[in-house]
OpenMM code with the backbone's topology and positions (N, CA, C; nanometers):
from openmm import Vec3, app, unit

residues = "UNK UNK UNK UNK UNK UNK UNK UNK UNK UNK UNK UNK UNK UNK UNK UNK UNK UNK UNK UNK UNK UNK UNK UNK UNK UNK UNK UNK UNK UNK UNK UNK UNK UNK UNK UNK UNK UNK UNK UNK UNK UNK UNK UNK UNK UNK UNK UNK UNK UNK UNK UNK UNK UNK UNK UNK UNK UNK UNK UNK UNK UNK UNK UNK UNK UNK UNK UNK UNK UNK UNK UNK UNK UNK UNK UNK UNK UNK UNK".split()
positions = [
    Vec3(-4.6372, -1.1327, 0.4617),
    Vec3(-4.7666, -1.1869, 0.5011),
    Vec3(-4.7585, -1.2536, 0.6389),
    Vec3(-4.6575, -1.3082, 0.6387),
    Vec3(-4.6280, -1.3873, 0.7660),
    Vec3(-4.6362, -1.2583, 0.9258),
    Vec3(-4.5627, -1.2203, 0.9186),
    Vec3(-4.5609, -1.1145, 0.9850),
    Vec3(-4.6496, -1.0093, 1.0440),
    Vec3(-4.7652, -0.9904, 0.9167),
    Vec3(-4.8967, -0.9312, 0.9796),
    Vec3(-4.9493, -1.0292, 1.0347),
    Vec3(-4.9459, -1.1977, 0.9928),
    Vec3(-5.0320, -1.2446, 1.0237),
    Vec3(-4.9997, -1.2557, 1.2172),
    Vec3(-4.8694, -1.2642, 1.2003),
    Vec3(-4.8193, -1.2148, 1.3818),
    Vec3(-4.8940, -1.0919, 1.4504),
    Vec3(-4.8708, -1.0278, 1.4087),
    Vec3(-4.9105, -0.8966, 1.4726),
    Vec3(-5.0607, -0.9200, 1.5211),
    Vec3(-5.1660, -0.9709, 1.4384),
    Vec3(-5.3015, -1.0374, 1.4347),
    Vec3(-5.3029, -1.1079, 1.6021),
    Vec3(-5.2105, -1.1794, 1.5658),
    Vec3(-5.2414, -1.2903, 1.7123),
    Vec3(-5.1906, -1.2312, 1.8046),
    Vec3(-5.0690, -1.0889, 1.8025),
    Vec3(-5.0353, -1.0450, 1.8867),
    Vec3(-5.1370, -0.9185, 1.9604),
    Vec3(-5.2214, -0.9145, 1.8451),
    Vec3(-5.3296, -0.8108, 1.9273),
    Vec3(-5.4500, -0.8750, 1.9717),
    Vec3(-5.5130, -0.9828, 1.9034),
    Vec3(-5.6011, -1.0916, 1.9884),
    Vec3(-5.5694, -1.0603, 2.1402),
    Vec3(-5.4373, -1.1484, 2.1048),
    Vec3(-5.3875, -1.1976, 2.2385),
    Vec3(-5.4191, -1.1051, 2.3751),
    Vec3(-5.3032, -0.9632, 2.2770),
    Vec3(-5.3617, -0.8715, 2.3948),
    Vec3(-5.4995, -0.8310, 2.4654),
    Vec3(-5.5757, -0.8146, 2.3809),
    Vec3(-5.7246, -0.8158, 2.3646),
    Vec3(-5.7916, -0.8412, 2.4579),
    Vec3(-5.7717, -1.0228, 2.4006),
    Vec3(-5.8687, -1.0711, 2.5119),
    Vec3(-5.8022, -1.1553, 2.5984),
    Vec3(-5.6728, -1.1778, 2.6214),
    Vec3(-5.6331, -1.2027, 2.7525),
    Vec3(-5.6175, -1.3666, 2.7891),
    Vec3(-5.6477, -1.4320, 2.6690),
    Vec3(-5.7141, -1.6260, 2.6628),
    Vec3(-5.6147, -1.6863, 2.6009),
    Vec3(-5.5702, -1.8044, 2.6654),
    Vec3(-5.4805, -1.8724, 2.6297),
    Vec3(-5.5182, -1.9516, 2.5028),
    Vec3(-5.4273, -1.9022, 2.4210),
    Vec3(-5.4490, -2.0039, 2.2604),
    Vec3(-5.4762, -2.1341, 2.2499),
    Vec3(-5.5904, -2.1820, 2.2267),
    Vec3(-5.5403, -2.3021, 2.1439),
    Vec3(-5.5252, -2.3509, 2.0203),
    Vec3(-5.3670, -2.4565, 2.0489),
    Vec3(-5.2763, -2.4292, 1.9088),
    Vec3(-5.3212, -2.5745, 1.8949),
    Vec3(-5.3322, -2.6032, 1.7826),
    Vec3(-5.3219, -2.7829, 1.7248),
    Vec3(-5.2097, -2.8534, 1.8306),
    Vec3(-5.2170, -2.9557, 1.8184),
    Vec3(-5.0568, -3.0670, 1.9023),
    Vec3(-4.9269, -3.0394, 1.7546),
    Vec3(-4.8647, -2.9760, 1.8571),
    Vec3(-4.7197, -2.9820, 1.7606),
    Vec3(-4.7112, -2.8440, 1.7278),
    Vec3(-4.7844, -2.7387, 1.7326),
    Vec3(-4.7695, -2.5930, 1.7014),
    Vec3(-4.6581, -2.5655, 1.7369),
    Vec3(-4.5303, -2.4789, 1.6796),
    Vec3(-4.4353, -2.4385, 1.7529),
    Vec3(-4.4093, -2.2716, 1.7098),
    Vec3(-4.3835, -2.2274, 1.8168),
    Vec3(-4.3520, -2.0919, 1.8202),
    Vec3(-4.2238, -2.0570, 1.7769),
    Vec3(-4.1774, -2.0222, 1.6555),
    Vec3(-4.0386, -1.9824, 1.6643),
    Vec3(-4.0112, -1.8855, 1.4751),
    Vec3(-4.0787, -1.7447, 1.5483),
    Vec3(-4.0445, -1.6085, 1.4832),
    Vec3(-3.8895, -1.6076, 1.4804),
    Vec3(-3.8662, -1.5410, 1.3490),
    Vec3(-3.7315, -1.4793, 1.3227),
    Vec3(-3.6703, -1.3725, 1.3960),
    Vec3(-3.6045, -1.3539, 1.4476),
    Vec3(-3.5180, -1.2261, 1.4766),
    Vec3(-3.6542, -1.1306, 1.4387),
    Vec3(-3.6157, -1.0794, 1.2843),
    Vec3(-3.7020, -0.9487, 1.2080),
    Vec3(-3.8219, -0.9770, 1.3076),
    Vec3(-3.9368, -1.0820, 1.2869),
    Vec3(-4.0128, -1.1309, 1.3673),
    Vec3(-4.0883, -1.0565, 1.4998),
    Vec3(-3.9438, -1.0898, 1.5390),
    Vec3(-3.9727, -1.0522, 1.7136),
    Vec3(-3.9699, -0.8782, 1.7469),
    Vec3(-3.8185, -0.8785, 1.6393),
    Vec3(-3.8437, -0.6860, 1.7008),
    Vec3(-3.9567, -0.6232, 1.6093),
    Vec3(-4.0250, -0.6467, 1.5297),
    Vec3(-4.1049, -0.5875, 1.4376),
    Vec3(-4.2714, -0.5860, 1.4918),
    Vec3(-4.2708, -0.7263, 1.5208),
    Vec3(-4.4187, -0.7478, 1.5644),
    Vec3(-4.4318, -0.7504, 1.7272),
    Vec3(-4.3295, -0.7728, 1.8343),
    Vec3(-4.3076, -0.7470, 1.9509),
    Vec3(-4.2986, -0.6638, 2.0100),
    Vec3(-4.1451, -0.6765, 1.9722),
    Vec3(-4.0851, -0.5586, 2.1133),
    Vec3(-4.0688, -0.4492, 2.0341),
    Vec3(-4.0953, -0.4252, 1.9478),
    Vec3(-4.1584, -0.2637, 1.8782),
    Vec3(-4.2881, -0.2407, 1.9385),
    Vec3(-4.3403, -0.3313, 1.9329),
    Vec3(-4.5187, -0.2918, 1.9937),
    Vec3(-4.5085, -0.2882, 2.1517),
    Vec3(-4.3988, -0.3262, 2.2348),
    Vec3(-4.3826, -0.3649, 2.3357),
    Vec3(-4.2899, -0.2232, 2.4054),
    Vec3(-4.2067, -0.1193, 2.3172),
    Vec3(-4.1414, -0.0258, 2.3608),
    Vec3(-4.2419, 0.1164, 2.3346),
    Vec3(-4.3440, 0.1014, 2.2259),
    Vec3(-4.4357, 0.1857, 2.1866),
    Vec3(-4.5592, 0.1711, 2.2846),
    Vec3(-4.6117, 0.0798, 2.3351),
    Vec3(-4.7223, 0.1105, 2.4548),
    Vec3(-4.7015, -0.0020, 2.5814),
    Vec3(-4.7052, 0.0463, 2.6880),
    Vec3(-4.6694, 0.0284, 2.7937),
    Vec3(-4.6951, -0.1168, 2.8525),
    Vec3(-4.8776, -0.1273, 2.8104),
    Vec3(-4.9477, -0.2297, 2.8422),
    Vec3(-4.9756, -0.3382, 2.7337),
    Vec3(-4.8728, -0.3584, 2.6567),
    Vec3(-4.8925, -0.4645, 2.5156),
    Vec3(-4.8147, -0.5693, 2.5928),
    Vec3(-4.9291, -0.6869, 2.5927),
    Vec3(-4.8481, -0.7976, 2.6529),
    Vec3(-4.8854, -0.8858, 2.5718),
    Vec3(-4.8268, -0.9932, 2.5681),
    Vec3(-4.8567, -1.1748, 2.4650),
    Vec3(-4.7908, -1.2668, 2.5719),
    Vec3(-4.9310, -1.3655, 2.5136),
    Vec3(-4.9345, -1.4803, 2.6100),
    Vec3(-4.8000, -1.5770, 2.5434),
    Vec3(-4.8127, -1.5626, 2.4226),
    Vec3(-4.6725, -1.6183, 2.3409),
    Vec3(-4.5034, -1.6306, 2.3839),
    Vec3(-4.4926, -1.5357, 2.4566),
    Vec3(-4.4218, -1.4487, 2.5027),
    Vec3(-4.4119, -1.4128, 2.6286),
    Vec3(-4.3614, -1.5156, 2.7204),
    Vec3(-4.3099, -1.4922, 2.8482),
    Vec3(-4.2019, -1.3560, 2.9073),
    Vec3(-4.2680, -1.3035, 3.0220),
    Vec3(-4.2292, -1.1582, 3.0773),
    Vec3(-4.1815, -1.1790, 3.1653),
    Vec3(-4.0209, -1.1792, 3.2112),
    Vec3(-3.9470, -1.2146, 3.3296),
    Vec3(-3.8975, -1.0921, 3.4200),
    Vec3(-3.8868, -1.0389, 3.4776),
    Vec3(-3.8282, -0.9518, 3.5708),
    Vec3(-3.6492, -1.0088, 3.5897),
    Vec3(-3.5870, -0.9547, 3.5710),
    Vec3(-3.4684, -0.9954, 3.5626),
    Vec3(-3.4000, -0.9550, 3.6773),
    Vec3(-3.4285, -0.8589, 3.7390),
    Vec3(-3.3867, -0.7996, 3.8653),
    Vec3(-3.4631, -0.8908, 4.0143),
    Vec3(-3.5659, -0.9646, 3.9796),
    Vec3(-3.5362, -1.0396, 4.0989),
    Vec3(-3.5294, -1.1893, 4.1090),
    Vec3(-3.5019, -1.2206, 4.0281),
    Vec3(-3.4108, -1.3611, 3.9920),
    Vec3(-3.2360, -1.4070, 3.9693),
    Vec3(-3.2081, -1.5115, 4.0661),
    Vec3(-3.0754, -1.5151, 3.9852),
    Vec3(-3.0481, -1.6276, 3.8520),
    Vec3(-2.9469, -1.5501, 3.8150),
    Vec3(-2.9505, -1.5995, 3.6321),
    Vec3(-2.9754, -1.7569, 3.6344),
    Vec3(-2.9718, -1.8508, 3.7445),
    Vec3(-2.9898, -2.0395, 3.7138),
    Vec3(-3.1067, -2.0235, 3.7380),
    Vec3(-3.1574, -1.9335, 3.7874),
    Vec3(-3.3034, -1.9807, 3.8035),
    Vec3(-3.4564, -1.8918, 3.6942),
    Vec3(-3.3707, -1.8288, 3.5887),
    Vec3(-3.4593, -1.8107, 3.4942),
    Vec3(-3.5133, -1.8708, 3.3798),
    Vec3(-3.4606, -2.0149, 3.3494),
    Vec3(-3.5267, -2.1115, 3.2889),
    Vec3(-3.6960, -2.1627, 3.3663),
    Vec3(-3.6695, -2.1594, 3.4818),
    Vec3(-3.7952, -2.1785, 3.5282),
    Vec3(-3.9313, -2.0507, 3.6143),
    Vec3(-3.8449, -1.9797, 3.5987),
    Vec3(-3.8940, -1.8150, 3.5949),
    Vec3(-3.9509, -1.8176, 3.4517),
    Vec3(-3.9590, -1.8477, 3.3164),
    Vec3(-3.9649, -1.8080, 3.2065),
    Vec3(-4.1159, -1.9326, 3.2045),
    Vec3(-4.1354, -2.0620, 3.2552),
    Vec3(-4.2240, -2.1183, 3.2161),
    Vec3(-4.3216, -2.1948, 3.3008),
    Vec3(-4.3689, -2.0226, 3.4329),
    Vec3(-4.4009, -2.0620, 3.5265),
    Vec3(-4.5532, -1.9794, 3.4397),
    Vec3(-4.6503, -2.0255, 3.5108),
    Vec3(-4.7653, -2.0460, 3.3951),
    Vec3(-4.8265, -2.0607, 3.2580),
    Vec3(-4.7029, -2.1002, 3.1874),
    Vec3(-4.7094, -2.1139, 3.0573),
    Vec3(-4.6236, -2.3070, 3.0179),
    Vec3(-4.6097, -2.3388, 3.1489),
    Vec3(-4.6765, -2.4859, 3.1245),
    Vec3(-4.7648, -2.5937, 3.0260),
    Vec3(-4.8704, -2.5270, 3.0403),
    Vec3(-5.0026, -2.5911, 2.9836),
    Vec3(-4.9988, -2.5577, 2.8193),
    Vec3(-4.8587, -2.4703, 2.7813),
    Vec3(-4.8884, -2.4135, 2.6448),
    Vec3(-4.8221, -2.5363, 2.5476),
    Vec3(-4.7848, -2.6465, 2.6140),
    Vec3(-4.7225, -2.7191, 2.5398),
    Vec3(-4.7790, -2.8226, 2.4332),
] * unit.nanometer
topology = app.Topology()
chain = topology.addChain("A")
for resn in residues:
    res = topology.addResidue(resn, chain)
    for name in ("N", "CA", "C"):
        topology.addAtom(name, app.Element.getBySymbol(name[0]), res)
């Protein structure tokens, strides 16, 4: 149940493009199963599936100390 109910917010999300709002204290933290099931399965199957949940880094033009703040550069405000 848990899991569809992911997938739900993961297609909202895509949808319509609007940053969630979560209650104070919401925390994000899917299982492993979680992530490849409702993610990056949906994420290797169509090109343009993105979540706001879910920060998208380019890894090729960053160096590795500086992807902690590569990872929570407009997703700030999600706290």
């Amino acid at each position: 149940m848990r899991m569809e109910a992911m997938r739900k917010v993961c297609r909202y999300m895509q949808k319509d493009h609007e940053v969630l709002k979560l209650p104070p204290g919401f925390r994000f933290h899917p299982t492993d199963q979680e992530l490849i099931i409702s993610y990056l399965s949906e994420k290797v199957l169509d090109n343009q599936f993105s979540s706001i949940a879910i920060a998208e880094v380019d890894l090729n033009s960053c160096e590795p100390w500086e992807l902690p703040s590569e990872s929570l550069k407009n997703h700030l405000n999600s706290f």
